[in-house]
mmCIF file of the C-alpha atoms, coordinates in Angstrom:
data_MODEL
# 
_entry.id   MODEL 
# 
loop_
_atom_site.group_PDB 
_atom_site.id 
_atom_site.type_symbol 
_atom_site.label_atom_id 
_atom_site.label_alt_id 
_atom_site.label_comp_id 
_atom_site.label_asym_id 
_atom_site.label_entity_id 
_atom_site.label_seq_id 
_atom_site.pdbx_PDB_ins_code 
_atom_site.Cartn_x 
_atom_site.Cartn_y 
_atom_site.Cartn_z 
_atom_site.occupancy 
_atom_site.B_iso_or_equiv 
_atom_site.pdbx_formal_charge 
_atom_site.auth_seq_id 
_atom_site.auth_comp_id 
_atom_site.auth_asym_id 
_atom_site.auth_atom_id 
_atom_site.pdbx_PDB_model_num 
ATOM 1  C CA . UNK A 1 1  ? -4.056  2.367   -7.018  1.00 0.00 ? 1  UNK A CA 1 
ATOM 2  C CA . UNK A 1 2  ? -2.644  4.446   -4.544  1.00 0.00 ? 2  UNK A CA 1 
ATOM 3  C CA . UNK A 1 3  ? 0.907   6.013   -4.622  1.00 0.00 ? 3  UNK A CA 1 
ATOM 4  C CA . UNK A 1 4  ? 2.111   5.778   -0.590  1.00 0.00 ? 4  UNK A CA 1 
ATOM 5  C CA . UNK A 1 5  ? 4.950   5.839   2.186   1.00 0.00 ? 5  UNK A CA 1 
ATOM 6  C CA . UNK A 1 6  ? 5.546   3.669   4.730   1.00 0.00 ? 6  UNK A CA 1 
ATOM 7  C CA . UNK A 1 7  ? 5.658   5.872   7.811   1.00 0.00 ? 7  UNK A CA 1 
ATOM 8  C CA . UNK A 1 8  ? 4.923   2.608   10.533  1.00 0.00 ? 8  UNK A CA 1 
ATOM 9  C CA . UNK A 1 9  ? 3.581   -0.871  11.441  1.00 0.00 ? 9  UNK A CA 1 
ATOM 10 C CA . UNK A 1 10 ? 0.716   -1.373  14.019  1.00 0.00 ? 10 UNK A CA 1 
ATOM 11 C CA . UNK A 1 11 ? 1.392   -4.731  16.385  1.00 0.00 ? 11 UNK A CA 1 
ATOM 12 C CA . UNK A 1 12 ? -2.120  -6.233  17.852  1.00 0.00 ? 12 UNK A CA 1 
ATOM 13 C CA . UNK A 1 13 ? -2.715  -9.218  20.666  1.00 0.00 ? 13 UNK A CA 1 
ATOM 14 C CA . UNK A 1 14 ? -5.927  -9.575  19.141  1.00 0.00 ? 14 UNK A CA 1 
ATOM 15 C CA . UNK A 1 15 ? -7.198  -9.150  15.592  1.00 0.00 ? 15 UNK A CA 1 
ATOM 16 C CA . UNK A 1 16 ? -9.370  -10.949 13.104  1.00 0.00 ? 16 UNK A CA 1 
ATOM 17 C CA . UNK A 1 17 ? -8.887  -14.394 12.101  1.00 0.00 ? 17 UNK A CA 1 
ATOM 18 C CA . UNK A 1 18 ? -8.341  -13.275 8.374   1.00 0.00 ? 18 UNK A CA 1 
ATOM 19 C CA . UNK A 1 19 ? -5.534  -11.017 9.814   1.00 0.00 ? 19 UNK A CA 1 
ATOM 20 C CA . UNK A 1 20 ? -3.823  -13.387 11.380  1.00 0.00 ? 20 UNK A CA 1 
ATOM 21 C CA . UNK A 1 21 ? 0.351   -14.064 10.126  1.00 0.00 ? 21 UNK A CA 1 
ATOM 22 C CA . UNK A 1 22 ? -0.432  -10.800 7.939   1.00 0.00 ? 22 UNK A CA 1 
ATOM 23 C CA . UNK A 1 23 ? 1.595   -7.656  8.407   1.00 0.00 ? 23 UNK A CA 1 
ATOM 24 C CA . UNK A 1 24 ? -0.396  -4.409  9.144   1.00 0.00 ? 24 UNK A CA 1 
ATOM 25 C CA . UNK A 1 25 ? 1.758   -1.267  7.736   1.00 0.00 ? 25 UNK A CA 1 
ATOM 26 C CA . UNK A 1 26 ? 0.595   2.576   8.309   1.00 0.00 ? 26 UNK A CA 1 
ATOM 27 C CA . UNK A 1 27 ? 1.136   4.454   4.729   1.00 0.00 ? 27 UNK A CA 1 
ATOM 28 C CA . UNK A 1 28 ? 0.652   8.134   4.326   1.00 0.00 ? 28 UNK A CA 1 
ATOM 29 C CA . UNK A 1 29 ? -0.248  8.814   0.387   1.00 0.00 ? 29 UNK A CA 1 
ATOM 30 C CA . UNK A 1 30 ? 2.012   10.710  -2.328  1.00 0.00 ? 30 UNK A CA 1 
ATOM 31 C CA . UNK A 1 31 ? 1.252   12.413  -4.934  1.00 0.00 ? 31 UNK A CA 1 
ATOM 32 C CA . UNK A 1 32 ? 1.878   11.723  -8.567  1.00 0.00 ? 32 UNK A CA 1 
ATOM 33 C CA . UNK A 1 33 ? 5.912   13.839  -7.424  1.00 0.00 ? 33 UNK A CA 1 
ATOM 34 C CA . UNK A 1 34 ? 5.880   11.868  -4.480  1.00 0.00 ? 34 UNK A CA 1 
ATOM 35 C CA . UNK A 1 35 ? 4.796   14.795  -1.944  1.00 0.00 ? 35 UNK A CA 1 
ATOM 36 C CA . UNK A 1 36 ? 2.750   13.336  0.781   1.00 0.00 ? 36 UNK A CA 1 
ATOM 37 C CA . UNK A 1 37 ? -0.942  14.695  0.923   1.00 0.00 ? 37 UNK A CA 1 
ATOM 38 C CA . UNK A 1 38 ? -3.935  13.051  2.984   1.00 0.00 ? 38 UNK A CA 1 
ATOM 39 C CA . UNK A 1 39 ? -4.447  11.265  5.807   1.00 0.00 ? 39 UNK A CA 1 
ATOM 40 C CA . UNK A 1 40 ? -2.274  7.969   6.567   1.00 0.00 ? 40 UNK A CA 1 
ATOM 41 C CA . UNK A 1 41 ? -4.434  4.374   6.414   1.00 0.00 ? 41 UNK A CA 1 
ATOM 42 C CA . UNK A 1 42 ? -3.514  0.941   7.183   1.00 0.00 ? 42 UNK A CA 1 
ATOM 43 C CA . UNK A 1 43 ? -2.830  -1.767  4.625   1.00 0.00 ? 43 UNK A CA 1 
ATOM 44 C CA . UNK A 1 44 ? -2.205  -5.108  4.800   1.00 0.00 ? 44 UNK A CA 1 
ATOM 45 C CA . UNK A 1 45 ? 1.924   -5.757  3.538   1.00 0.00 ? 45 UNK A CA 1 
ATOM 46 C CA . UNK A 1 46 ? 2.448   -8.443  0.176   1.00 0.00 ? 46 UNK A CA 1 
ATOM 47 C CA . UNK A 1 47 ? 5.408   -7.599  -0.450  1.00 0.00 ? 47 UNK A CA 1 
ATOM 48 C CA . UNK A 1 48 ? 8.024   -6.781  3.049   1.00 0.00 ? 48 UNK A CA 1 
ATOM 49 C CA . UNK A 1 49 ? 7.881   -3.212  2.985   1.00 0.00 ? 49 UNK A CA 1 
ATOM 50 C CA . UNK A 1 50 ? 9.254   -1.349  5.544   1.00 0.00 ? 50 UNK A CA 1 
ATOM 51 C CA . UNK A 1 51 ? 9.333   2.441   6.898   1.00 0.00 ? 51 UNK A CA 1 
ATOM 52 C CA . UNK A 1 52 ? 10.571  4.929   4.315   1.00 0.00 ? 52 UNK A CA 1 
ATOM 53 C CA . UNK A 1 53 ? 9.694   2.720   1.217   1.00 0.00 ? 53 UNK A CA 1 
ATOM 54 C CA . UNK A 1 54 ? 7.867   3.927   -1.339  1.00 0.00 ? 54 UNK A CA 1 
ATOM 55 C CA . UNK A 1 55 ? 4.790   1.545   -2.201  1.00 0.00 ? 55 UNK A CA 1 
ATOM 56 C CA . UNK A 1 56 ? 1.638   0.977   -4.140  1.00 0.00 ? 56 UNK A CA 1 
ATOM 57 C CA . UNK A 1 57 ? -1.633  0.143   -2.310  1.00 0.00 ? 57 UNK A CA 1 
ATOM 58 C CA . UNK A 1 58 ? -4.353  -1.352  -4.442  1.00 0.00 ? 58 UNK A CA 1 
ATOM 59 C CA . UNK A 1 59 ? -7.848  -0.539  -2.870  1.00 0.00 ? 59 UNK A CA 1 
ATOM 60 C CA . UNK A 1 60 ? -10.364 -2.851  -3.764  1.00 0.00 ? 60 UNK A CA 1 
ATOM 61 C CA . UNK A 1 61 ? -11.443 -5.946  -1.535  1.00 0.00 ? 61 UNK A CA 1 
ATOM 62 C CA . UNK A 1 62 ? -11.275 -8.401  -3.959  1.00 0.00 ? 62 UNK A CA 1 
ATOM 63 C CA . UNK A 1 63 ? -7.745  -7.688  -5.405  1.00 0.00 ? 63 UNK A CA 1 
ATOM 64 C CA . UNK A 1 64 ? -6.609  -7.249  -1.613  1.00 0.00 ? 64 UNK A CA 1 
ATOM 65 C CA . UNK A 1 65 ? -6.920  -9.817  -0.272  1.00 0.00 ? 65 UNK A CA 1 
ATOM 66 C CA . UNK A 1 66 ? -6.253  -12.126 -3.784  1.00 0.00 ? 66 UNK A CA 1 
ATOM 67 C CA . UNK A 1 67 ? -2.946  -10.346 -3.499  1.00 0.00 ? 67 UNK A CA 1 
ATOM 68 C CA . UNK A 1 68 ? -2.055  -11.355 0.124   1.00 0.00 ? 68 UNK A CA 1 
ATOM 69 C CA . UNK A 1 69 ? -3.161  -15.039 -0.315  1.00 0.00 ? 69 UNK A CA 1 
ATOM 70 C CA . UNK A 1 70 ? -6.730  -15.079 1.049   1.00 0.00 ? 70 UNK A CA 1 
ATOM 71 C CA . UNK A 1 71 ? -8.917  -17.195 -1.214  1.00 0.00 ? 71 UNK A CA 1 
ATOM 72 C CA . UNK A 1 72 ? -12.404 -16.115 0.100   1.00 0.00 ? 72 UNK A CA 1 
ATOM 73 C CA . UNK A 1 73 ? -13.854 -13.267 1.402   1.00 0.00 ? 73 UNK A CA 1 
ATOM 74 C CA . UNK A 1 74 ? -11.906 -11.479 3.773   1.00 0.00 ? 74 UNK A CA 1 
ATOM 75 C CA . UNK A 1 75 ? -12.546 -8.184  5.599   1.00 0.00 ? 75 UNK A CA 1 
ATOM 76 C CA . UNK A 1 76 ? -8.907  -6.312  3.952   1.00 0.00 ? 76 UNK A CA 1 
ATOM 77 C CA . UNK A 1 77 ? -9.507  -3.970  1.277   1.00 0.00 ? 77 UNK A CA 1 
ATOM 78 C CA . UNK A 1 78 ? -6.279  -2.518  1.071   1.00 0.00 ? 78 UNK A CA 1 
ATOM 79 C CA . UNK A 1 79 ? -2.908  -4.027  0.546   1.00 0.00 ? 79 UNK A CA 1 
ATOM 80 C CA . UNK A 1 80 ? 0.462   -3.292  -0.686  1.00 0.00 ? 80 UNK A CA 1 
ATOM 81 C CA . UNK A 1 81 ? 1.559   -5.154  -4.046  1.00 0.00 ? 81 UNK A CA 1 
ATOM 82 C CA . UNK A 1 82 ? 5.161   -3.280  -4.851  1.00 0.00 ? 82 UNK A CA 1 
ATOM 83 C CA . UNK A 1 83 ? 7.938   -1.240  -3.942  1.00 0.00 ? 83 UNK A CA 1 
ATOM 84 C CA . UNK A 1 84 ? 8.291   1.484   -5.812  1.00 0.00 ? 84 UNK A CA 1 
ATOM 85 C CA . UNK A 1 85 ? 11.937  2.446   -7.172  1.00 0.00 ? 85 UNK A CA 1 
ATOM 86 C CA . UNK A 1 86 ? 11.470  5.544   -9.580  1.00 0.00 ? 86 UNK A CA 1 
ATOM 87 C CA . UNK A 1 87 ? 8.457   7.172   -11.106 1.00 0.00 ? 87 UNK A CA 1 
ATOM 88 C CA . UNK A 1 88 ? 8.557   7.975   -14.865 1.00 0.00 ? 88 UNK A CA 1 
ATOM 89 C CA . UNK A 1 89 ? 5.510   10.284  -15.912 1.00 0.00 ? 89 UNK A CA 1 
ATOM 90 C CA . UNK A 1 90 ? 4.823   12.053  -19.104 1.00 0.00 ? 90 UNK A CA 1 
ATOM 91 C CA . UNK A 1 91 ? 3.358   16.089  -18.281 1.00 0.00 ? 91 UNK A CA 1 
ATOM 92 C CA . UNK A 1 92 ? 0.715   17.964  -20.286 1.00 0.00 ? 92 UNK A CA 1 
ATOM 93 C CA . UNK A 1 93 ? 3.701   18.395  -23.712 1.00 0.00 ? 93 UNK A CA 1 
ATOM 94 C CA . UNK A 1 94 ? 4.355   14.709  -23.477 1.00 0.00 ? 94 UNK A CA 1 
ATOM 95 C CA . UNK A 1 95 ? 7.715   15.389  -21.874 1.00 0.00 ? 95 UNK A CA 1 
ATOM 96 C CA . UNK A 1 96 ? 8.997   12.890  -19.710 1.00 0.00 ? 96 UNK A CA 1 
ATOM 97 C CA . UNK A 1 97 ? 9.438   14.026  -16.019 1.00 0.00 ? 97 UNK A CA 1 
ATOM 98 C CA . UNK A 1 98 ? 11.212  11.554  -12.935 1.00 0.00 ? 98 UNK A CA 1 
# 
């Protein structure tokens, strides 16, 4: 699972027939503090996020595109499954950090 940022949305004429009625989102990834780092991806939106939202991507094909409603194999193998309101983390003297 994969900490991210919605920084966009990609619009298409044409795409896949598995695609189709699904929302495309660009995320950049965070860090466990929430500091972007790496490149940003595309994944497929379960859950109406929108730019600036905080979200977590699952990355696995099978839990993908379970989570956005496709019941056989699908070509997605990324997808967002919640909005993310606060992180609560304990550090290396069990100390919890926000």
């Amino acid at each position: 699972m994969i900490f991210a940022k919605v920084i966009g949305s990609v619009e298409s004429t044409i795409k896949h027939f598995h695609y189709e009625g699904l929302k495309l989102l660009l995320v950049k990834p965070l860090d466990k503090n929430l500091n972007e780092e790496g490149e940003p991806f595309l994944a497929v939106d379960s859950v109406d996020a929108g730019p600036g939202d905080i979200v977590l991507v699952i990355e696995e094909g099978w839990s993908a595109w379970q989570s956005v409603g496709k019941k056989d194999l699908s070509p997605i193998n990324r997808a967002i499954v919640a909005k993310i309101d606060k992180v609560n983390y304990l550090d290396n003297k069990n100390q919890e950090k926000t």
